[in-house]
N, CA, C and O of each residue as an XYZ file, in Angstrom:
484
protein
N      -5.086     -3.961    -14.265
C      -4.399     -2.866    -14.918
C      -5.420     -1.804    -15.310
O      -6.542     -2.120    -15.705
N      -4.951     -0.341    -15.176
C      -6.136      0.417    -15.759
C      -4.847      1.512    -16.482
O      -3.679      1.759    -16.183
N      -5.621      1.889    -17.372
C      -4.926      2.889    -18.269
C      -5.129      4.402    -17.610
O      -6.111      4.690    -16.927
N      -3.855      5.492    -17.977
C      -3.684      5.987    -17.590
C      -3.073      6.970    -19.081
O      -1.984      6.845    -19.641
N      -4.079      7.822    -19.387
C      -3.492      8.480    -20.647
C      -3.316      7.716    -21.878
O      -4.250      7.415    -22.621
N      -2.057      7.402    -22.078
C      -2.172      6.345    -23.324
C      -0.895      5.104    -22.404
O      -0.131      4.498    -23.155
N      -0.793      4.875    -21.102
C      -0.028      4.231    -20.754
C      -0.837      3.495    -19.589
O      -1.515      3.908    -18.648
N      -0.486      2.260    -20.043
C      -0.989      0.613    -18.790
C      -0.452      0.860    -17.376
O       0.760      0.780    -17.174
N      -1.298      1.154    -16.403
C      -1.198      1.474    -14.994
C      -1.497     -0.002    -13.939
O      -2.585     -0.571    -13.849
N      -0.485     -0.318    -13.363
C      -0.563     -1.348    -12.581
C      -0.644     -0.935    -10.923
O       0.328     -0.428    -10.362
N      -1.335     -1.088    -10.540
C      -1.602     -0.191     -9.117
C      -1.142     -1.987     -8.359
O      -1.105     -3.153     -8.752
N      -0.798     -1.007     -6.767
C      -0.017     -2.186     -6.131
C      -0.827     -0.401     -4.929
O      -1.206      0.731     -5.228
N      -0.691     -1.234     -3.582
C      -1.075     -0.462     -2.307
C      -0.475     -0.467     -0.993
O       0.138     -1.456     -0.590
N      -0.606      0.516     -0.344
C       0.191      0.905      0.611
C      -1.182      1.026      1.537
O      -1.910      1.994      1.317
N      -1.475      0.284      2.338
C      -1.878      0.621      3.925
C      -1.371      1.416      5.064
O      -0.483      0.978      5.795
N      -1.807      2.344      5.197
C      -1.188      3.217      6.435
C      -2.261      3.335      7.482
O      -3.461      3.208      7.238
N      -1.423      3.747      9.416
C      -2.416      4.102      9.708
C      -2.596      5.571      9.689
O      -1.764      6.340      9.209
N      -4.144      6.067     10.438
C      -4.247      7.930     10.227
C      -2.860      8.025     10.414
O      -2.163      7.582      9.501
N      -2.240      8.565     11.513
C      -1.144      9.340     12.304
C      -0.018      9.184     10.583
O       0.353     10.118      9.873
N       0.242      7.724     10.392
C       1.517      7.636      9.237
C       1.081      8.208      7.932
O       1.910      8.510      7.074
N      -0.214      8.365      7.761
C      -0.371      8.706      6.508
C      -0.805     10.402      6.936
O      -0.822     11.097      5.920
N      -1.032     10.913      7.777
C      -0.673     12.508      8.161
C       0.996     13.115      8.210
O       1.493     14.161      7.792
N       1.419     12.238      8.738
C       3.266     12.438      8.372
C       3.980     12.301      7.289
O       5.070     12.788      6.987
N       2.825     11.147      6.365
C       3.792     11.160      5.186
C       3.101     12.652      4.129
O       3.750     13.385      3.382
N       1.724     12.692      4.414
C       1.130     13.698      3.503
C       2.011     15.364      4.418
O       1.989     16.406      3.763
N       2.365     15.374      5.169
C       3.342     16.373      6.060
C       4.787     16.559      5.189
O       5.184     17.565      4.602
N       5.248     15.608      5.278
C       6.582     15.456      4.909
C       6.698     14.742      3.319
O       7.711     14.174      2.909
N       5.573     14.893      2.632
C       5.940     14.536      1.292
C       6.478     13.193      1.281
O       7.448     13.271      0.528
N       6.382     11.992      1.704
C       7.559     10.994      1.797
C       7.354     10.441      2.604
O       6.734     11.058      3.471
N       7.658      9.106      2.891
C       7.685      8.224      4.001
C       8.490      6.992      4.045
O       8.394      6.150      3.152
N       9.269      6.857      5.036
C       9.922      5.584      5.219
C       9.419      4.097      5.173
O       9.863      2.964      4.985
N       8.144      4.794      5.473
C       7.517      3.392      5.975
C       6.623      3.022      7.529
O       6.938      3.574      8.583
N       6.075      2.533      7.479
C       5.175      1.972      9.017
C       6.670      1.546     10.123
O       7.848      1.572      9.766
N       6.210      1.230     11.303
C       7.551      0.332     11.774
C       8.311     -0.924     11.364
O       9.438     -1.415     11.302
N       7.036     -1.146     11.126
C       7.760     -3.306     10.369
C       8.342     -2.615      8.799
O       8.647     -3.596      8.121
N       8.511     -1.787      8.275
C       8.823     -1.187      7.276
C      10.676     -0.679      7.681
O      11.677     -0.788      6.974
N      10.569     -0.314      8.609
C      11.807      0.245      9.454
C      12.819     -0.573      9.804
O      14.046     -0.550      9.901
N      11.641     -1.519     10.008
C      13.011     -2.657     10.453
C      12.989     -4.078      9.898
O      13.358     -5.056     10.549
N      12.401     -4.132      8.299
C      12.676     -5.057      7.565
C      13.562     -4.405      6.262
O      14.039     -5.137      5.394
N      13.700     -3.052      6.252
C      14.832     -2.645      5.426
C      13.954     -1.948      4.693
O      14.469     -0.837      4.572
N      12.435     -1.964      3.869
C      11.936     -1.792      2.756
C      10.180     -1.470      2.964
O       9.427     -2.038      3.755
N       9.984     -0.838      2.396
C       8.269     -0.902      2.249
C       7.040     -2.137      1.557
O       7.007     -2.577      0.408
N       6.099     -2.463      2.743
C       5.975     -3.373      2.390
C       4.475     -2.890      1.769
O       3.809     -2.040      2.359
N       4.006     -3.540      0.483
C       3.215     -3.009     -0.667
C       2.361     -4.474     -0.735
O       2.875     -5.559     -0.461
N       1.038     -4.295     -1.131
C       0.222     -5.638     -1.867
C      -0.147     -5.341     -2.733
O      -0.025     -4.165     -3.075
N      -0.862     -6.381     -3.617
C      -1.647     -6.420     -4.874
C      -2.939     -6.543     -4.760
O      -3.231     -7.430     -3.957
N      -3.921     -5.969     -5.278
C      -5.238     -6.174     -5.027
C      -5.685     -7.548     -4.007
O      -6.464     -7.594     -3.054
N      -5.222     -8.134     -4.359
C      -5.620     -9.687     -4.525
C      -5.243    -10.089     -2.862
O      -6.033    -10.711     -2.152
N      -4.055     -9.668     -2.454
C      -3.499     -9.694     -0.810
C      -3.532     -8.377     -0.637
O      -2.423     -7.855     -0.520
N      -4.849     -7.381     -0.563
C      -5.131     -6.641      0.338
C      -6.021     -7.231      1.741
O      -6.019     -6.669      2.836
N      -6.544     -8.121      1.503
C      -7.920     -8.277      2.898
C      -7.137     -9.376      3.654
O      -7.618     -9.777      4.713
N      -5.712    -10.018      3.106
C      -5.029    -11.335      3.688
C      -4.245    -10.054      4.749
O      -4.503    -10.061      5.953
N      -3.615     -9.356      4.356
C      -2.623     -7.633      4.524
C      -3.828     -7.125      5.672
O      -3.680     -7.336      6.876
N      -4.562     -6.700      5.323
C      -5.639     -6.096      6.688
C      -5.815     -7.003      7.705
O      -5.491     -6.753      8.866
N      -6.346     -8.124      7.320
C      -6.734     -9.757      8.475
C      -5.378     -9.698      9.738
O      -5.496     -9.582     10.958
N      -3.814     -9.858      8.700
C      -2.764     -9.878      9.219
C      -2.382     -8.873     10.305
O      -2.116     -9.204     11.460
N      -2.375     -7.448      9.780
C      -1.427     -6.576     10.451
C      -2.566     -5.432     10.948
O      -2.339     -4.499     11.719
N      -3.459     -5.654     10.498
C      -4.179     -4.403     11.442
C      -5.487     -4.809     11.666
O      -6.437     -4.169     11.213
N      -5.674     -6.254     12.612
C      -6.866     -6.064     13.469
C      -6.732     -5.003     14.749
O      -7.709     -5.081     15.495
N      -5.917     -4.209     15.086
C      -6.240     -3.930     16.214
C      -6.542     -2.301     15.611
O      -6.469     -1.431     16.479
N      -6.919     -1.772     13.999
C      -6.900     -0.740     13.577
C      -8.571     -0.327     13.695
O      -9.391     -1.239     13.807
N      -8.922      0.811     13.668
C     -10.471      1.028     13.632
C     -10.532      1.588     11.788
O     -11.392      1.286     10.961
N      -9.581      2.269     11.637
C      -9.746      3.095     10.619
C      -8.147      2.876      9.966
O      -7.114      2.831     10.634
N      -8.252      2.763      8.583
C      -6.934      2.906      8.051
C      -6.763      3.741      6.411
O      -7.794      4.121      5.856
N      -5.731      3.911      5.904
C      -5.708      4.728      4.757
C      -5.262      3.800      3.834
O      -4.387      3.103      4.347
N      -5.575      3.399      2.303
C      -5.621      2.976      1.896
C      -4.903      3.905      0.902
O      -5.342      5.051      0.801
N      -3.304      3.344     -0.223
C      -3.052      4.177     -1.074
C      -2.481      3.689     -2.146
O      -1.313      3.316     -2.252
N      -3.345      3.693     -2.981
C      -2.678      2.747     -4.579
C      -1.696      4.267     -5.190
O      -1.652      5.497     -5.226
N      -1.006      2.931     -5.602
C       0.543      3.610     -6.354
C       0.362      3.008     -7.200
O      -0.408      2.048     -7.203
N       1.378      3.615     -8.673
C       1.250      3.627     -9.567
C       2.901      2.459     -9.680
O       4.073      2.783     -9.489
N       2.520      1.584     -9.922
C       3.859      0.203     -9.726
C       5.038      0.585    -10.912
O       6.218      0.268    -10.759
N       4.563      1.273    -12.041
C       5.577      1.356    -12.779
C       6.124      2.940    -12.953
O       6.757      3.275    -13.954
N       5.783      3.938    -11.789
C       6.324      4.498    -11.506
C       7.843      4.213    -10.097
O       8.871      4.877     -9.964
N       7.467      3.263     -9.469
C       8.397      2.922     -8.560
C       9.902      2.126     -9.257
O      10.897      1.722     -8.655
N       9.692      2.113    -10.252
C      11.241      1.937    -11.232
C      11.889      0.672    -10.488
O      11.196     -0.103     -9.829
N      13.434      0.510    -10.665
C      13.921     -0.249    -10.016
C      13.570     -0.782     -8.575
O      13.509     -2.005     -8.447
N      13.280      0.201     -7.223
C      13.596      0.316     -6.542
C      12.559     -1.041     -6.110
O      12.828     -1.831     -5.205
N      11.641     -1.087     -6.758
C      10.307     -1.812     -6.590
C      10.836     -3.667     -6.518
O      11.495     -3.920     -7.526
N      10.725     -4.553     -5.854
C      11.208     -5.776     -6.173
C       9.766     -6.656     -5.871
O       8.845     -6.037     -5.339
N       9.634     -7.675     -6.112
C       8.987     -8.886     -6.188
C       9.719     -9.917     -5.975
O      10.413    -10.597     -6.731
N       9.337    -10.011     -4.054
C       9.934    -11.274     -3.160
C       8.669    -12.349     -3.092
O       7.485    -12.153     -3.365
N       9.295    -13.482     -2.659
C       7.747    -14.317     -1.953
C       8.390    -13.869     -0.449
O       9.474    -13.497     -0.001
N       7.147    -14.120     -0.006
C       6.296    -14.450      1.695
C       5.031    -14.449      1.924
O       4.456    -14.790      0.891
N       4.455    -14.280      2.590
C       3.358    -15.141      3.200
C       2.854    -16.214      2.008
O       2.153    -15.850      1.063
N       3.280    -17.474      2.185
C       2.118    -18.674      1.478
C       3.296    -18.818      0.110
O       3.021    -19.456     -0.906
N       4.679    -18.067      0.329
C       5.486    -18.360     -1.305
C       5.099    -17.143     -2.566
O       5.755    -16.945     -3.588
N       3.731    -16.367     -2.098
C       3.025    -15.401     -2.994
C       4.278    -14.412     -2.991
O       5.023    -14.167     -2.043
N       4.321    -13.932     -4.227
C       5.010    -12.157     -4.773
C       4.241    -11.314     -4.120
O       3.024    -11.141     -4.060
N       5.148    -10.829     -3.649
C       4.558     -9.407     -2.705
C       5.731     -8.249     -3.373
O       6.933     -8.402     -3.586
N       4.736     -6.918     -3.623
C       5.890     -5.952     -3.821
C       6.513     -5.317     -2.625
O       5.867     -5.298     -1.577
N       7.592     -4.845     -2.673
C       8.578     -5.083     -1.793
C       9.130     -3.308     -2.405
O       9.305     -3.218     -3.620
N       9.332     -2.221     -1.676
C      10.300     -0.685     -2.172
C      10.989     -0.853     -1.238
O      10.940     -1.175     -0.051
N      11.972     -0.436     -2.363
C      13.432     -0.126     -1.445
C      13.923      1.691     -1.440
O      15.081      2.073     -1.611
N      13.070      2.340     -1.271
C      13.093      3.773     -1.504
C      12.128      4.083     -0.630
O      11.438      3.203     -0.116
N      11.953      5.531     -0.332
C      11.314      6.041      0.221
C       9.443      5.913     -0.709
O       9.169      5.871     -1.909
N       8.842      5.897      0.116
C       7.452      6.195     -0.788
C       6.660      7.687     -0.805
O       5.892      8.173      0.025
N       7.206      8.262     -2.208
C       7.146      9.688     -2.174
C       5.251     10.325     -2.710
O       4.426      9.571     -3.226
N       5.104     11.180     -2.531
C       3.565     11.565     -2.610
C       3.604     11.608     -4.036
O       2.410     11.676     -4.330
N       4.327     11.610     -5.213
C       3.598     11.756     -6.704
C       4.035      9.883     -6.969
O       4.659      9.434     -7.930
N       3.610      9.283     -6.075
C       3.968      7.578     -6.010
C       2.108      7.277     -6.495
O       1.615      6.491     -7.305
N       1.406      8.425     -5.460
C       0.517      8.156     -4.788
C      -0.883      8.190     -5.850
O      -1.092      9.370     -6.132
N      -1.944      7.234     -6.553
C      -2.636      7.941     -7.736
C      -3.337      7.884     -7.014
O      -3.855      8.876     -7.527
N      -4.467      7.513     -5.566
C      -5.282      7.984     -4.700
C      -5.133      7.468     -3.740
O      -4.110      6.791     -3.639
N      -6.082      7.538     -2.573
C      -5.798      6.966     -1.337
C      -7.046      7.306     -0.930
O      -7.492      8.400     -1.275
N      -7.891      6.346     -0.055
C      -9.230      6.361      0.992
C      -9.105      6.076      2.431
O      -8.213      5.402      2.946
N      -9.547      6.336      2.700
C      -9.853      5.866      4.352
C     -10.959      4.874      4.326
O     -11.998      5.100      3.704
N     -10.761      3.831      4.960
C     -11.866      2.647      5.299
C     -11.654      2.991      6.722
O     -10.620      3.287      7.321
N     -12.684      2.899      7.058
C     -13.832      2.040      8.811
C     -13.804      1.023      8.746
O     -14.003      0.497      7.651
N     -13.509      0.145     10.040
C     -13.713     -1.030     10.627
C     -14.955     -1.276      9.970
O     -15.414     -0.166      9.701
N     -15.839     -2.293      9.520
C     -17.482     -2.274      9.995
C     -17.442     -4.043     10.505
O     -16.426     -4.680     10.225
N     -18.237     -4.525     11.016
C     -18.973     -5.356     11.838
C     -18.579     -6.810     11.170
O     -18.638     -7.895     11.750
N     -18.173     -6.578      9.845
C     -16.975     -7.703      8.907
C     -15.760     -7.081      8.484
O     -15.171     -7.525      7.499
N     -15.302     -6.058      9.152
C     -14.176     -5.916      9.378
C     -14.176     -4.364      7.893
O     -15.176     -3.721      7.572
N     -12.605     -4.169      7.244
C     -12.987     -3.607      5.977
C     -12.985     -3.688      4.709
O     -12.434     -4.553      4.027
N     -13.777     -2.530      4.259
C     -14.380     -3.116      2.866
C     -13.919     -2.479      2.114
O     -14.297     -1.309      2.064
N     -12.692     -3.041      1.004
C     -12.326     -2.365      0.308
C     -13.152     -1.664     -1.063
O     -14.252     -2.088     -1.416
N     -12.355     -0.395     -1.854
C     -13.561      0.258     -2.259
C     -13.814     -0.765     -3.567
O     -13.283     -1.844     -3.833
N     -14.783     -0.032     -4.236
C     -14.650     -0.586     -5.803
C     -13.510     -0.356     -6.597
O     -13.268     -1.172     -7.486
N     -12.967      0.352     -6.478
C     -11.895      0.980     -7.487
C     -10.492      0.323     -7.347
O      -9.586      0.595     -8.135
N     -10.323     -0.681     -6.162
C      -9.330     -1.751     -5.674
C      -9.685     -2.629     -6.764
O     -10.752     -3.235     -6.856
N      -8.328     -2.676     -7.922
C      -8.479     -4.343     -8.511
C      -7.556     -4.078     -9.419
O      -7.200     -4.951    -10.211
């Protein structure tokens, strides 16, 4: 958790690749990746299942965007399912709009794959 003014900020993250995270910063908004499209919802991790989330769905990525949201701005729409391993994964059922967004990086592949920044936790 990190504070945010005088209010407790729970960051949860959105992986995109370049191209999706140029369309969503385009269009203010985003549906989602494809497996996003056609599981109904946006699929989000917690610090903790970000590098299980990279291992999984984007070895074949060189470069990806990395974008912590602010979890208790996503209101209802936000749920906490299990999958992979029974773990809570956050789960939006809304679009993921750009004032969702409290930063976002780009990581490189490197030679152990990527390294998330310091500011992930």
């Amino acid at each position: 958790m990190r504070t945010r003014g005088k209010r407790r900020v729970m960051e949860i993250y959105k992986i995109l690749r370049p191209q999706e995270f140029a369309e969503f910063e385009r269009a203010g908004e985003t549906r989602g990746a494809p497996v996003d499209l056609d599981d109904g919802y946006i699929h989000l991790s917690k610090a903790d299942q970000l590098e299980g989330t990279l291992a999984k769905h984007f070895t074949d990525a060189e470069e990806v965007i990395l974008c912590a949201c602010d979890a208790g701005r996503l209101g209802t729409a936000l749920k906490w399912e299990a999958a992979r391993g029974g773990d809570l994964f956050p789960h939006l059922y809304r679009n993921l709009e750009r004032a969702d967004i409290l930063w976002n990086a780009r990581l490189t592949r490197g030679d152990d794959g990527f390294t998330l920044p310091d500011r992930v936790g």
